[in-house]
N, C-alpha and C positions, 0 to 999 in steps of 0.2 A: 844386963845384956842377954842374958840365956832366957830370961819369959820373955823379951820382944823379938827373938827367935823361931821361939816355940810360938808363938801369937803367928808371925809370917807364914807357918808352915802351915797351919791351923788352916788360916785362911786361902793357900793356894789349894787345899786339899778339898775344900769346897766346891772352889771355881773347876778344878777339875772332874766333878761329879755332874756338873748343872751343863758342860760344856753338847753343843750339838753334833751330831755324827752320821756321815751317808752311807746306806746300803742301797744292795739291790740293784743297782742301773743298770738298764736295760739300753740300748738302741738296736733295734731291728726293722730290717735286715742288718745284716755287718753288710752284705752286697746284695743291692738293689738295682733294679733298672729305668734306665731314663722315664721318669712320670710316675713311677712309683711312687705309693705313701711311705714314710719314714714314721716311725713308734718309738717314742722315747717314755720310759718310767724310772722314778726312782722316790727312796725313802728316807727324809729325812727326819730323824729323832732326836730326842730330850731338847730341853729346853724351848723357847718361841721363837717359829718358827714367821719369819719376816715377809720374805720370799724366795721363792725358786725361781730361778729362768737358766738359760744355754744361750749363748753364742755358735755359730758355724761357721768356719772358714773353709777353703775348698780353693779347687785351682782359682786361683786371678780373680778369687771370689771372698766377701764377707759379708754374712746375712745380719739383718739387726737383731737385736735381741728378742728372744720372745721368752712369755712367763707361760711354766707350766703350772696344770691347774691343779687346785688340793681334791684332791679324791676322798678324801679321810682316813683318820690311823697311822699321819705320817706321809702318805701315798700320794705322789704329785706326776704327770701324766700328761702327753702332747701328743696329736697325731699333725703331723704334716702334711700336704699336699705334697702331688710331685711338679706340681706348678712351679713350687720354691725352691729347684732345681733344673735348670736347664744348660748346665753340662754335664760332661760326662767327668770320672775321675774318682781322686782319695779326698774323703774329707775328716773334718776332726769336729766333733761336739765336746764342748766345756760346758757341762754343766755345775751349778751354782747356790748352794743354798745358807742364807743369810740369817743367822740366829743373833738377836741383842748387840747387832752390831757388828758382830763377827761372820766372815764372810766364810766357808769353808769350801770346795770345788773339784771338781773329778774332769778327767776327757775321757772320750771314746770313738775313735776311729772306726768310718765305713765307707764303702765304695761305692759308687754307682755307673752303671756297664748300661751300653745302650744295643737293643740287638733290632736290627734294618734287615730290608731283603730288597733282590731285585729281579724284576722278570726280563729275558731276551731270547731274540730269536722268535718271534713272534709272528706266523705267517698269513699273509693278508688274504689270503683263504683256503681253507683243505675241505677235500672231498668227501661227502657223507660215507663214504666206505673206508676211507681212510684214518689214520691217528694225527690226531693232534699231540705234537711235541715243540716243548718251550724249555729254557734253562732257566733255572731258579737259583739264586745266590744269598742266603739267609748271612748275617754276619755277626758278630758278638765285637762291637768295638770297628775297629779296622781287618779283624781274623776271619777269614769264613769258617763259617764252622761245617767240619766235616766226616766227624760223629755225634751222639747224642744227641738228635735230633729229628723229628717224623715228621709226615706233609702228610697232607689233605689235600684235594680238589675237589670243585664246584663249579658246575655250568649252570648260571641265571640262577645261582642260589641253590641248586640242588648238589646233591652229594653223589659226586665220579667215582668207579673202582678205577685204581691203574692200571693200564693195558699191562706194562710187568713195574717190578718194584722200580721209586726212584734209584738210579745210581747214579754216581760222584764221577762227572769229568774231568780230570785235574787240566784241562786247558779252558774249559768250560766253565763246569759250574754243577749241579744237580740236573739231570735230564727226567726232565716230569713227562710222562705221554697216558693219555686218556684216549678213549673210543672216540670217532666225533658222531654227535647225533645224528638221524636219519632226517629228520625236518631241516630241510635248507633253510638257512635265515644266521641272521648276526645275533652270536653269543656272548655273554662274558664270562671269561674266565677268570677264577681267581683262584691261586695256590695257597698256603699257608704252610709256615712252618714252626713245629712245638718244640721250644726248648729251655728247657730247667724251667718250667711251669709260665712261661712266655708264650704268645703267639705274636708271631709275625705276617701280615697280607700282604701280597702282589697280586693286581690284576688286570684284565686286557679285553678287549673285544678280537673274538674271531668271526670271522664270515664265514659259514658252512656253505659249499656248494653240492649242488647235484651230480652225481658224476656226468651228466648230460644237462650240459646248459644250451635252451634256446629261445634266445629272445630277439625281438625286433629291438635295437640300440636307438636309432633316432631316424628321421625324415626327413628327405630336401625340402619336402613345405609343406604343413599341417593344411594348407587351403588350397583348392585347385577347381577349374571351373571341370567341366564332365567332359571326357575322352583325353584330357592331359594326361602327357606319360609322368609316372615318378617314381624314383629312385630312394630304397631305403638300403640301412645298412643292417644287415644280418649276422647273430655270433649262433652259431651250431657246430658244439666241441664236446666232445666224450673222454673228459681224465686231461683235459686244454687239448687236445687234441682236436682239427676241424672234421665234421662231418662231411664226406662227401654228398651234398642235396642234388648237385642236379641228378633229375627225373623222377625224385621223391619230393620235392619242394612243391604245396599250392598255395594260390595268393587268393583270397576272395575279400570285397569290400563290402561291408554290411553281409548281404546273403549272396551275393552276386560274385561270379567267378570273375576275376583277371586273368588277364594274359598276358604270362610272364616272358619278358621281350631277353632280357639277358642276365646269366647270373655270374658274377665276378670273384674270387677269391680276393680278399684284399689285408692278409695278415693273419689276427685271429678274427677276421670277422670275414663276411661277403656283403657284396653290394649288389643288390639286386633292383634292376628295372621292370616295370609295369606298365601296360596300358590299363588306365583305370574304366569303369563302365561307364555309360550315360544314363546318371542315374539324376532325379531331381535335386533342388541343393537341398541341403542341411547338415547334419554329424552323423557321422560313421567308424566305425570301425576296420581297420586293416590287419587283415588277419592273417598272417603266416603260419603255416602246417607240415608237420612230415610225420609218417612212421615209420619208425627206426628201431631195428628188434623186436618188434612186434607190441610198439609202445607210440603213441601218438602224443607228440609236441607239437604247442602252440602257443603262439606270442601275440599281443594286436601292441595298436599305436591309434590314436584320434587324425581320424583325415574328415575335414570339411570340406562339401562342395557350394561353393559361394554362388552370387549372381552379382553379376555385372548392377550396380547400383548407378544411375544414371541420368542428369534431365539437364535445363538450363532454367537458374533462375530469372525472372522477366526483363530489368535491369543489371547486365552483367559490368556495365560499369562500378556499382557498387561492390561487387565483389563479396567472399562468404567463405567462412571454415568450419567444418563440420566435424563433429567427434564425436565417439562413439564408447560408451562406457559400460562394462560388463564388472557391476559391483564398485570398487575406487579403482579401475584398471581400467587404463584408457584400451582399448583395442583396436581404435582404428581412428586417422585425421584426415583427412582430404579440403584441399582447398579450391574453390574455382579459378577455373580460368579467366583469360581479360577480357571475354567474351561470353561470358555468363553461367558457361557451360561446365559440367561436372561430370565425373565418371571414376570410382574403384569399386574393388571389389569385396563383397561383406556376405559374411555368412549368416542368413536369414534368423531371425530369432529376437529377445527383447533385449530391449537395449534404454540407456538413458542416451539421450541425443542432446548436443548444446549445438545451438544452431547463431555463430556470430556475425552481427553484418556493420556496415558501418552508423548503422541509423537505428541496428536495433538487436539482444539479444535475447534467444528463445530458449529455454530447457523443456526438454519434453522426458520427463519422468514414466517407464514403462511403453517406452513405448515400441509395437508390435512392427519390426521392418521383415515386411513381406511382400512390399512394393519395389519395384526398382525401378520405373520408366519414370520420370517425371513424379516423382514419390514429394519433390520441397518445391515449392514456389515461395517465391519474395520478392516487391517489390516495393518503391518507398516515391512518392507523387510530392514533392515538399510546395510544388505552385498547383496544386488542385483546393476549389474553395467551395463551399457550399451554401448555401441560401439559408440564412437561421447561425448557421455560426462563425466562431474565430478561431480557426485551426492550425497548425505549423504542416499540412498534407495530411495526405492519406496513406497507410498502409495495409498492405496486399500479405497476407497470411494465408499460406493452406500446404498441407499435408495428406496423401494418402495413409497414413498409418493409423492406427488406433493410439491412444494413449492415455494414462491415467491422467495424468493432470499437466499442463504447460507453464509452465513462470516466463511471462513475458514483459523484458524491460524495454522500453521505448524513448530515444530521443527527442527533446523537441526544441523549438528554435525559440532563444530564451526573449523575442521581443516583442511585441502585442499583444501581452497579455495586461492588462491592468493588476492585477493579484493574482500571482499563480496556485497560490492556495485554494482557487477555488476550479483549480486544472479538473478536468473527469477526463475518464478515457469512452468513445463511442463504439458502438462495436454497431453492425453492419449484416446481416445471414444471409441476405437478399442484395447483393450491389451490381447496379447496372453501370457496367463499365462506360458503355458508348454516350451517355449522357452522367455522367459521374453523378450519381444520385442513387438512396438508398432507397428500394420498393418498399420494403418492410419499417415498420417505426424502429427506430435506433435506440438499442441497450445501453442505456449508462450505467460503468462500471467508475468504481468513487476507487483509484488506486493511492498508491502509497506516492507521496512527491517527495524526489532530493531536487529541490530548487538551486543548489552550489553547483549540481551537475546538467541542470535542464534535462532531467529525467524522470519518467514515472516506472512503475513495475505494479504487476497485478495478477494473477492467476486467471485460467480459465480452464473448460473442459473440454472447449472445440475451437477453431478457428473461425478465420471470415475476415472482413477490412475494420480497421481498427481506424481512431481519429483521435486526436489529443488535442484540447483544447476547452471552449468554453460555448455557451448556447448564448446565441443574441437577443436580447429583451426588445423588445416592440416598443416603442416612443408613441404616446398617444396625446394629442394636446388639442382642448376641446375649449373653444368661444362663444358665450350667449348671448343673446342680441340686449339682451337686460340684466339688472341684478336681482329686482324684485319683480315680481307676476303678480298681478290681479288673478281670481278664483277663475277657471274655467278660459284662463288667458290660452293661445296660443306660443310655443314657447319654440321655439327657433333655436336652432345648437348647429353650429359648423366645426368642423375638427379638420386633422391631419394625421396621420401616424407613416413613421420612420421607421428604420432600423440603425445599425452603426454605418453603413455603408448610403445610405441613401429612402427618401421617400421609397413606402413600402404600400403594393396594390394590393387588393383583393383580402385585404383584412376584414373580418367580420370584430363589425364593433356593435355591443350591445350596451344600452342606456335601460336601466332597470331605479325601482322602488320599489320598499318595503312596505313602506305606508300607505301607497296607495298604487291602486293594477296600471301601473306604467310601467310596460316592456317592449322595446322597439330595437331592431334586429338591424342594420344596412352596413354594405359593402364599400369600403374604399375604391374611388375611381382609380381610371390609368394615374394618375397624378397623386394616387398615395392620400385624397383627398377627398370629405362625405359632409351630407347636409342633411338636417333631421328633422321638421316641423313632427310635432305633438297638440294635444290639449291638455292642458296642465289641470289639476287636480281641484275637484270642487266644494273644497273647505280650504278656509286659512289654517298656514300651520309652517312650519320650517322641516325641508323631506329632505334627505338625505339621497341622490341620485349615486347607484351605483354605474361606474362606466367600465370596460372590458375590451379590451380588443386581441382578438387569437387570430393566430393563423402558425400553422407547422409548417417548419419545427420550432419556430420561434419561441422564447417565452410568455406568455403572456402578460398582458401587464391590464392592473386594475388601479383604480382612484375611482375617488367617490366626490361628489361638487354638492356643496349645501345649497336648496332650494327655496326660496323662500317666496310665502305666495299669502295675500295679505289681500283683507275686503279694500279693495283701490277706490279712493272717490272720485269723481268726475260730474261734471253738468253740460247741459246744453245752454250755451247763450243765445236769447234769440232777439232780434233789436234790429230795426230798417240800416242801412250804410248811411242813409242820408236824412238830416229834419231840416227842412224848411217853415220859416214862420215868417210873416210881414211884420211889416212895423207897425206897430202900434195894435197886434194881434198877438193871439195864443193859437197853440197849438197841441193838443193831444196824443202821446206816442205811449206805444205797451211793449214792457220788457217782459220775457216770456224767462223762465230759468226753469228746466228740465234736470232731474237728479236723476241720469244716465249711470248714475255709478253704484256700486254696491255697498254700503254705508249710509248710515242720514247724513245730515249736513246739518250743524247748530254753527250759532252763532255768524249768521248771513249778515252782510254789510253790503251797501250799496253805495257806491260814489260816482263822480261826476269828473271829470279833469274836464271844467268848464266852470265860466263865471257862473255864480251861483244867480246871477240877475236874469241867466237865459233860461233857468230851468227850478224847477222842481216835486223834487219827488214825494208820491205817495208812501202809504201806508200799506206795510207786508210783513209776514209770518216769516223770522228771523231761522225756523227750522222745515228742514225739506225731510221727507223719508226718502225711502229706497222709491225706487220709478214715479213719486209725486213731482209735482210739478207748480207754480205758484206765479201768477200775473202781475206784475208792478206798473203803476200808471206815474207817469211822467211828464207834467207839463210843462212847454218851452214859449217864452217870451220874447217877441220884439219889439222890441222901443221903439219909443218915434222917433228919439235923438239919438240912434244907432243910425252909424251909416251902413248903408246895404253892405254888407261880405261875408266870406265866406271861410270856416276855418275845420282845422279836425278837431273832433274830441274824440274821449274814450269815456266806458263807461267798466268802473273797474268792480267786479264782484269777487268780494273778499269770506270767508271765513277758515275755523279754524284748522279744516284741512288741507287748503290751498287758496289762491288767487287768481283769477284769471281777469282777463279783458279782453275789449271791444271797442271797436275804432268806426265811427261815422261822422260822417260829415255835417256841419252845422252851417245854416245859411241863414242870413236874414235879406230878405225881399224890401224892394223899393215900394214904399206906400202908391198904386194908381187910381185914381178917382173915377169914377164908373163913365165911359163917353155916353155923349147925347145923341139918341137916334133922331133923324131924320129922316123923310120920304125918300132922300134919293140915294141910291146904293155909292156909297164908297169902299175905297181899297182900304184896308184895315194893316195897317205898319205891323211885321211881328213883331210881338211881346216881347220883353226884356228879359218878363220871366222865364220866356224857353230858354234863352241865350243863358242864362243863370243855372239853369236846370240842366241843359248838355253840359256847361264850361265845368261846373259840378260834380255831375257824375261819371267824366272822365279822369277828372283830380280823386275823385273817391275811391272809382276802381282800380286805378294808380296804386294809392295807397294802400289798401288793403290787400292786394295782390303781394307788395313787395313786406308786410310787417307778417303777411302767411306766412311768407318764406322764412323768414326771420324766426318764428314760432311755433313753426309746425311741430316742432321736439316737442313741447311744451299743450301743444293742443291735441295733437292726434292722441294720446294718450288716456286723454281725458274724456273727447267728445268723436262718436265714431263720424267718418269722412260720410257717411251719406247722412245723415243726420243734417250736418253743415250744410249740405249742398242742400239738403230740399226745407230747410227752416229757414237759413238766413239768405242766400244769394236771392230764391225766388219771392223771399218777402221782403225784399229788398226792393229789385224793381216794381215789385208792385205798389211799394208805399211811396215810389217816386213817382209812375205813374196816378195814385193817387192827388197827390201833391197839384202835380200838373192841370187836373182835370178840377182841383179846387179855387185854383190861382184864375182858371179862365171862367171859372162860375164866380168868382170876388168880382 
């Protein structure tokens, strides 16, 4: 029992060696003030040392824990903010230091006092000769304090002596008084008071006065036209006392004396009347004067003299509001009358101007108003139309003023246009009212389009009449009397050109080629209507004909028509109308064929549309050149056992550039046996054969006459019309007279 005793004892005697233990703790302050830091140290030794930290409680307050830090040597350390206290009060710190487990812990108690101040009595202006005095109440808690504690002052930050020391009004408060400065103007002042190593500030603005104040206060109207009376209000006080002005008082505007009509006491001020001068308009100055003690005061105020700004825009039915902007301040609106007319008052100078109408709105940026008669005109034509285009009217813009630049948006009427994307606005420098028509060629300006609103806008640098709309293109549509031409052909063109409104006159239409010198210039009749013979070009080949037709302000309009001109072939036919043969005779006929055309001619074919018993053909050169020409002989048979009559044939010449034919009459004669002369004269019966010979060549001319007609497309093409007439008609009748003259020799 006694060695496990002795062992126990052994052992606590240890643990009480190794055990940890606090010295040293600090917190400082014991009393501190509201925001102050708080300094906590303390040292814990022997043994391991775990952690240190504190808790803080305080009025209606417990802070979390915080860990102080190791310093070394034992030495553990916290500074606090005075953030971490924002009352005032007793508080208590436990701090805590944790060795192997064991927690060991101390408190220590401190205060924290909060010291405020307040400024009153603060006067809303004292006089540069005078003391500025204020009440100052520093406080420690709820206490004033009212020893142990000094002040300072400072005006705009400089450092004041006091006029005498502060002293303590026990109804009051601390009565602070300083000098006040000689410069009139608004001060701040700030006190301060030091106590137990605290500063506390209050501070104020004062107004220093002059002990003579005189200013002009305000104006019945900063604008007046020249020789208007006007009435300002006047303060002249010496210590707020009024000066007596009348007979010391002068009023001049700009340099120009007034004349002062009445001056009125009215409180701390006077109100004094004036005739102003007749001076030009613009800004001035109002200057009021006195000298008083042998000291000269003076005050101004801005007086404008305006001008009657004045006109009527051209249609006063549309009506118009006009503003007037000096920087983002409007400064002046007037709107017209229902009669077009316009008139306020504005004082000369630059200005942004928005000029609104119902058809269109204008800004005129810088711009110089130093007109006033008739200075805006506007008007809006929405039924005026012009020759050349499709417009929504006309508008009438102009301005006496100068100006830097105009933004001007325009209404238009959202139907006639096909695509209003391709809207322009026309502008006009030259516009002759009385026949609505532009002298000068018309500006097109390419503006900006809101199509949802039927509006454009666009800028410009001057005015004139403006047009919104679009240019009308010229319609030109041209007819040729053929598709293809022969070399050196005549080439016949008839045309027409339009506008969107109707056949259009006095269009200059030109027909041109690159290929070859064909340029030919002519005008459209009253009728919007032209006709053009040419000679067409003297090689084959396919031309490209350029066509034009201009006239202003229209657009013009161009197309080009392919040309196409080709060696043409063509012959002459040349063969009696009529063959006559008897019966049981022959008869010899010459087919003449002339290569009239430009090309040879191969592969010639000759045929007959006739029994082949009545006729046949020679022997001929199946190729023709250019202007040769080649004889084909033809013999025709009469039977004996043919009865006499009379029919058509053709004689058709073929190859392989065309076809043509010819139509004659084919007759066979009655066999007559020769009469016997005898000595005594008889009457001799007419012949059969004349009667065959006229009944004939009536039926032939008939014919031929009516298959012309029928062919003429076809032959005049080919074979020119005098050619026809002096080969076949008069070898015609001659081969029947021939005929005739052989019948009465059989």
């Amino acid at each position: 029992m006694k060695p496990m005793l002795i062992l126990l004892l052994f052992m606590l005697s240890i643990g009480s060696v190794n055990a940890a233990f606090m010295e040293n703790v600090l917190v400082e302050p014991s009393e501190l003030w509201l925001g102050d830091m708080l300094n906590v140290s303390v040292s814990c030794l022997n043994g391991t040392i775990d952690r240190v930290y504190m808790d803080i409680n305080g009025p209606d307050v417990i802070l979390p824990s915080l860990d102080l830090q190791d310093m070394g040597g034992g030495v553990y350390r916290l500074s606090m903010p005075g953030n971490y206290f924002d009352r005032r009060g007793d508080y208590t710190a436990h701090i805590y230091c944790v060795s192997n487990g064991t927690e060991i812990s101390t408190s220590k108690n401190f205060v924290i006092s909060e010291l405020t101040s307040s400024m009153s009595e603060i006067p809303d202006y004292v006089y540069s000769e005078d003391m500025i005095e204020v009440v100052f109440i520093p406080k420690k808690n709820d206490d004033v304090l009212i020893s142990d504690v000094t002040f300072s002052a400072h005006l705009d930050g400089e450092s004041q002596q006091f006029a005498i020391p502060p002293i303590y009004d026990t109804n009051k408060g601390w009565l602070i008084r300083v000098d006040a400065p000689d410069v009139p103007r608004v001060y701040n002042l700030a006190v301060t008071a030091h106590y137990q190593g605290k500063d506390i500030t209050s501070a104020s603005t004062v107004e220093i006065k002059a002990p003579v104040e005189f200013e002009v206060l305000q104006i019945g109207t900063s604008s007046i036209l020249p020789k208007d009376n006007v009435t300002f209000k006047l303060r002249a006080m010496q210590n707020g006392e009024n000066i007596p002005i009348n007979g010391i008082l002068t009023v001049r505007v700009g340099s120009t004396s007034s004349t002062i009509r009445s001056v009125t006491e009215n409180g701390d001020a006077f109100d004094v009347s004036i005739a102003t001068p007749d001076l030009s308009p613009g800004e001035y100055q109002l200057t009021a004067e006195i000298s008083y003690n042998g000291t000269i005061y003076s005050s101004s105020i801005a007086l404008n003299y305006v001008s009657v700004f004045s006109g009527k825009i051209r249609d006063g039915s549309l009506g118009g509001v006009f503003t007037f902007f000096k920087g983002d301040s409007q400064h002046l609106q007037m709107t017209t009358r229902s009669d077009g007319t316009y008139s306020a008052e504005i004082l000369p100078g630059e200005y942004d101007v928005q000029l609104e109408f119902a058809d269109a709105t204008i800004k005129l940026d810088g711009a110089n108003v130093n007109k006033f008669k008739d200075a805006i005109e506007y008007d809006y034509e929405p039924s005026v139309s012009m020759p050349g285009f499709t417009i929504s009217g006309i508008y009438h813009i102009d301005t006496e003023w100068d100006f830097d630049v105009a933004t001007v948006v325009l209404k238009y009427g959202g139907t006639g246009f096909a695509n209003e994307a391709d809207l322009k606005v026309f502008k006009c420098s030259n516009w002759n009212s009385a026949r609505n028509s532009c002298v000068d060629p018309w500006v097109i300006i390419f503006p900006d389009i809101d199509s949802s609103h039927n509006r454009v806008s666009f800028t410009v640098s001057d005015f004139s009449v403006f047009a919104v709309g679009i240019k009308e293109e010229i319609k030109l549509s041209l007819n040729f009397d053929r598709s293809k031409y022969g070399i050196k052909d005549f080439i016949r063109v008839t045309g027409s050109t339009a506008g969107d409104k109707g056949q259009l006159t006095n269009v200059t239409v030109r027909l041109r080629t690159d290929g070859w010198p064909i340029d030919h210039t002519v005008q459209t009749n009253h009728n919007g209507v032209f006709s053009l013979d040419f000679l067409g070009p003297e090689q084959e080949g396919n031309y490209t004909l350029i066509a034009t037709a201009k006239k202003h302000p229209y657009v013009s309009y161009n197309m080009t028509h392919r040309l196409e001109v080709l060696n043409m072939p063509s012959i002459s036919v040349v063969f009696p109308g009529s063959v006559q043969v008897k019966q049981g005779n022959t008869t010899g006929e010459e087919l003449l064929i002339v290569n009239t055309g430009q090309k040879k001619i191969t592969d010639l074919d000759i045929s007959l549309e006739l029994s082949d018993k009545y006729y046949s053909v020679g022997d001929y050169d199946s190729t023709i050149g250019v202007d040769e020409k080649i004889r084909i002989p033809i013999t025709f048979f009469g039977p004996m056992d043919e009865q006499p009559s009379t029919a058509s044939a053709k004689i058709i010449v073929k190859s392989n550039e065309f076809t043509q034919d010819k139509i004659f009459g084919f007759t066979v004669l009655e066999y007559v046996a020769p009469s016997v002369v005898t000595g005594k004269a008889t009457s001799e019966p007419i012949s059969l054969n004349y009667l065959y010979v006229a009944t004939f060549a009536i039926f032939a001319f008939t014919v031929a006459i009516a298959l012309k007609k029928k062919r003429s497309g076809n032959i005049n093409h080919q074979m020119p019309l005098s050619v026809k007439n002096k080969n076949t008609d008069t070898s015609t009748l001659h081969e029947i007279r021939n005929h005739i003259q052989k019948n009465e020799r059989g």
